[in-house]
C-alpha positions, 0 to 999 in steps of 0.5 A: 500500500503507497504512503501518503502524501499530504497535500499543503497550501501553496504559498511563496514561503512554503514554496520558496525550495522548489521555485517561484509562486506566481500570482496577482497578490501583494503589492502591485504598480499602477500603469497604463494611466491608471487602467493597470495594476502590474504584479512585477517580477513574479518568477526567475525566468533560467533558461539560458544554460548550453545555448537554450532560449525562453519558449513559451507553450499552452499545455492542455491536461486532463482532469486527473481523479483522485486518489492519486498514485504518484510514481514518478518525478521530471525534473529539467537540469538545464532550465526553469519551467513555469505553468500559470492556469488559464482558467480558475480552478485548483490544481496539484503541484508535486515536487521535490528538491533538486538531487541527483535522484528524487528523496522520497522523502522531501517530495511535496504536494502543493492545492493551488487555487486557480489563480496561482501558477509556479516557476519550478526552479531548474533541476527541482524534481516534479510531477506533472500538473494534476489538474482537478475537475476538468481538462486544464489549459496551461501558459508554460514558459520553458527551455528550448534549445540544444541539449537532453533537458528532461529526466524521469525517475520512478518511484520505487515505493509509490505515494498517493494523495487520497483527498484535497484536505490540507495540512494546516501551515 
């Protein structure tokens, strides 16, 4: 039977190992003569390693039904990858730090809401996005260029994610 594994609330603070949090919070910068607020340098953009450049990309994942098994991680060691939903509805952020192999037991699970998206740091071990509910669109920002930038590791001993229940932070 696979461990569990408890999801967290995302936010900066509690993400701050694996990458940036991105969302319309906090404080923001009135542009446009007036008609805009401007949420600044929301994510350290590292793609830049071995020749590679920004590319940007609309992911579209289906809804994934819990429970769920996590048995394996991704990780990019030549570049950051950032996904922001584009539409508002929660999805799961499973990582782990940047090892030569995933620690099973440093792997995370993260609820964002809807309007949160993240900029995995580069090499940080992750999951696929998990949408929730239906199928999920994706404004991802990664890497392209010369280069192997994907390595997928699986997990010996599976862990699973049972409820979107939240630890308390």
């Amino acid at each position: 039977m696979p461990d569990a594994l408890r999801l967290r609330p995302l936010t900066p603070e509690a993400f701050a190992p694996f990458g940036d949090v991105i969302a319309a919070a906090g404080q923001a910068e009135i542009i446009n003569s007036g008609m805009t607020r401007k949420f600044a340098d929301q994510a350290r953009i590292d793609v830049e390693c071995e020749g590679g450049r920004p590319a940007v990309h609309i992911y579209r994942s289906a809804p994934t039904a819990l429970p769920l098994t996590v048995t394996m991680l991704e990780r990019h060691p030549l570049g950051s990858q950032a996904f922001m939903p584009l539409q508002d509805r929660p999805w799961i952020v499973i990582v782990a730090p940047p090892t030569d192999i995933p620690d099973r037991g440093a792997i995370c699970a993260f609820l964002a809401h809807g309007l949160q998206g993240v900029n995995l740091a580069r090499g940080v071990w992750h999951h696929p996005q998990v949408s929730l509910e239906e199928a999920a669109d994706y404004l991802v920002i990664d890497r392209a260029g010369p280069g192997e930038n994907c390595d997928i590791h699986s997990i010996e001993r599976p862990l699973i994610i049972r409820s979107l229940e939240t630890e308390r932070p």
